[in-house]
C-alpha positions as CSV (number, residue, x, y, z in Angstrom):
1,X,-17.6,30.2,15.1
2,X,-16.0,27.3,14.2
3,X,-16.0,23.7,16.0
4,X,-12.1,24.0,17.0
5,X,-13.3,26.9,18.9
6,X,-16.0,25.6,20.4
7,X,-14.0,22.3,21.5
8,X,-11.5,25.0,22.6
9,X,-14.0,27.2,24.7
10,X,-15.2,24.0,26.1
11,X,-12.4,22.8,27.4
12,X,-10.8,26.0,28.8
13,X,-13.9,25.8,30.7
14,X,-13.3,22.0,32.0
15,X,-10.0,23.4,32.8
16,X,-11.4,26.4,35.4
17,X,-13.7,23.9,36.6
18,X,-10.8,21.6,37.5
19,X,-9.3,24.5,39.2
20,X,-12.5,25.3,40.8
21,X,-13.2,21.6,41.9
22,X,-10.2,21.8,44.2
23,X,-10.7,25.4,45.5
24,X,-14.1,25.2,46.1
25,X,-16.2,22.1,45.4
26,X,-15.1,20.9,49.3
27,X,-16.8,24.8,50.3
28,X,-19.8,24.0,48.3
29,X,-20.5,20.8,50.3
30,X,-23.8,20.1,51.5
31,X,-23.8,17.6,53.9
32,X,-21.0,16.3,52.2
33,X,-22.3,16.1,48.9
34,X,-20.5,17.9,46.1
35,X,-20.9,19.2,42.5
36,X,-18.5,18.0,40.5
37,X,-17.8,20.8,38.8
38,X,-15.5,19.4,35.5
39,X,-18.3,16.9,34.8
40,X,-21.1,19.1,34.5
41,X,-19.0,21.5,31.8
42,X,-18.1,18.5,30.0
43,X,-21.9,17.3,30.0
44,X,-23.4,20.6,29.3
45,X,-20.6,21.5,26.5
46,X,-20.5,17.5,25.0
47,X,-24.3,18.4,23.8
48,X,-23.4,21.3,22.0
49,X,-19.9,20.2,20.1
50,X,-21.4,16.6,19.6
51,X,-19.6,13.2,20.2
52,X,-16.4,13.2,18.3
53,X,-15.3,16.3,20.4
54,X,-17.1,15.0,23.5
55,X,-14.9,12.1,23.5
56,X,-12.1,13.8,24.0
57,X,-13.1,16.6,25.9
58,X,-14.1,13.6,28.3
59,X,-10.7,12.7,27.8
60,X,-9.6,16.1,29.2
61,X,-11.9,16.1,32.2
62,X,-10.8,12.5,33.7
63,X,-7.3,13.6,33.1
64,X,-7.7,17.1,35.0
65,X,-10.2,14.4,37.7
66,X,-7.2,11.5,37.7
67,X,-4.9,14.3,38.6
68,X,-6.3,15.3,41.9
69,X,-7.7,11.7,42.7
70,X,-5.1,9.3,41.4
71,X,-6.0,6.4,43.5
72,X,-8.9,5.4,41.0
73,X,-7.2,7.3,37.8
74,X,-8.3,4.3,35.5
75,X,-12.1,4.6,36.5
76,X,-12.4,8.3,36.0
77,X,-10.4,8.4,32.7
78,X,-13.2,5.6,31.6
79,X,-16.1,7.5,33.1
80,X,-15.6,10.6,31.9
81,X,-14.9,9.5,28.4
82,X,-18.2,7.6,28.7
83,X,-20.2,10.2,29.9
84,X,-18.7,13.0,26.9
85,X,-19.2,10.5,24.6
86,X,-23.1,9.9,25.8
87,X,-23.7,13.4,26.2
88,X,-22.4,14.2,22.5
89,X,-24.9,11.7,21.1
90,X,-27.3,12.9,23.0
91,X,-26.9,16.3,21.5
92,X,-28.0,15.1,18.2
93,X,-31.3,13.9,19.1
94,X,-32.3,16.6,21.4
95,X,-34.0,20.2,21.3
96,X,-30.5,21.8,22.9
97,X,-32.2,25.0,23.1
98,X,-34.3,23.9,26.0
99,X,-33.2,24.7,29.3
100,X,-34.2,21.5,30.6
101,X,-32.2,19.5,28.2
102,X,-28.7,20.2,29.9
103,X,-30.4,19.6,32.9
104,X,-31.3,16.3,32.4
105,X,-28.6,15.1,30.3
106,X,-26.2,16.1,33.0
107,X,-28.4,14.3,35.7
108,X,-28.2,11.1,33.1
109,X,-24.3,11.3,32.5
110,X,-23.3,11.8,36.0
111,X,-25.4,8.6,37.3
112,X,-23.7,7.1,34.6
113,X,-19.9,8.8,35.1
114,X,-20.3,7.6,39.0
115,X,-22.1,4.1,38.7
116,X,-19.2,3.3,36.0
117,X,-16.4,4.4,38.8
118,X,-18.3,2.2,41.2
119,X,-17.5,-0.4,39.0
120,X,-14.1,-0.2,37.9
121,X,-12.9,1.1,41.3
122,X,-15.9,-0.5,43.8
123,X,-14.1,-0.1,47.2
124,X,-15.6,2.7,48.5
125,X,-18.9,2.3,47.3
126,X,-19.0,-1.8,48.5
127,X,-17.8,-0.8,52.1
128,X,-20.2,1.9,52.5
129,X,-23.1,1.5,50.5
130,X,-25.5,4.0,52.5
131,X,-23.2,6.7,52.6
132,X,-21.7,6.3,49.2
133,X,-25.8,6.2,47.8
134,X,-26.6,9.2,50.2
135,X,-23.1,11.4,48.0
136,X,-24.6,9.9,44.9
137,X,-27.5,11.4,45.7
138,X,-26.4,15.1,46.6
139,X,-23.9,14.9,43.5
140,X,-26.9,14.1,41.1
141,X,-28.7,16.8,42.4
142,X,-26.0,19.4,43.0
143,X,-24.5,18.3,39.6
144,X,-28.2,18.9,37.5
145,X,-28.6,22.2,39.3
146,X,-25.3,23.6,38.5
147,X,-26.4,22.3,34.4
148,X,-28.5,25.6,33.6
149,X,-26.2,28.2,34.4
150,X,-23.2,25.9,32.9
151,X,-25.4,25.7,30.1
152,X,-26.6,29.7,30.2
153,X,-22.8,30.7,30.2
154,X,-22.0,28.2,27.5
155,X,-24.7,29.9,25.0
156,X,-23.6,33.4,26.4
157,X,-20.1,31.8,24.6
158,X,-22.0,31.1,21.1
159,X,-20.3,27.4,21.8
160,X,-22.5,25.2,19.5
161,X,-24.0,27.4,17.5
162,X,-23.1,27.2,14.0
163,X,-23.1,30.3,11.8
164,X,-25.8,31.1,9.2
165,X,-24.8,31.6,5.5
166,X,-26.0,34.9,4.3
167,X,-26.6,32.4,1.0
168,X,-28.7,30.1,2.6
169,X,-26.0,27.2,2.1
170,X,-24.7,25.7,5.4
């Protein structure tokens, strides 16, 4: 496979997920936590096409995210290009084989997606600080355990893994 595939597998995927966010994600709740579905593909695929690719596909997800939440469009566009581009250089440094991995790289980049749209777009999370902490909470969780069978259907895909040269040579 080639890497415009995988960047095109990846975010097909981000795109269903978008779709899914707004059809289910408000089903899924648990005590009104939800996953957010578009930033755990982006997470999970970010590791395996690296950060160049993340970047953008991080691109992609906080425009699909500023389309169905426009009030803080410039926060999500920022966090989700921050958290492909973090989970791309992660992939580098990191066994991606290991089920674990995705796990807690998504776990990482979604503290990181959300605390960055605290900041940028604060009103929420200022006005209601135990509520907003208690979401934050159930995301982070929801969000790590929906990782492993993003990450499963992403190797099912062969997204990230490069093919072998009968020749040896790469």
């Amino acid at each position: 496979m080639n890497p415009v595939r995988h960047f095109l597998v990846v975010a097909l995927l981000i795109w269903l997920a978008a779709v899914g966010q707004g059809r289910l994600a408000h089903a899924m709740s648990i005590g009104g936590a939800q996953p957010d579905l578009p930033l755990v593909v982006l997470t999970c695929g970010a590791v395996l096409v690296g950060q160049a690719s993340g970047i953008w596909l991080g691109f992609w997800a906080g425009l699909l995210s500023a389309i169905s939440f426009p009030p803080a469009y410039g926060s999500l566009f920022f966090s989700r290009i921050a958290a492909g581009a973090f989970s791309g250089f992660l992939g580098r440094s990191l066994t991606r084989d290991n089920l674990l991995v995705p796990l807690l790289v998504t776990f990482v980049s979604t503290l990181l997606a959300e605390l960055l749209t605290a900041l940028l777009a604060p009103g929420y999370a200022v006005h209601h600080l135990r509520h907003w902490s208690f979401l934050l909470v159930g995301k982070l969780l929801y969000n790590s355990l929906l990782a492993i069978p993003t990450a499963l259907l992403l190797r099912w895909l062969r997204v990230g893994v490069i093919a072998e040269s009968p020749f040896g040579n790469t």
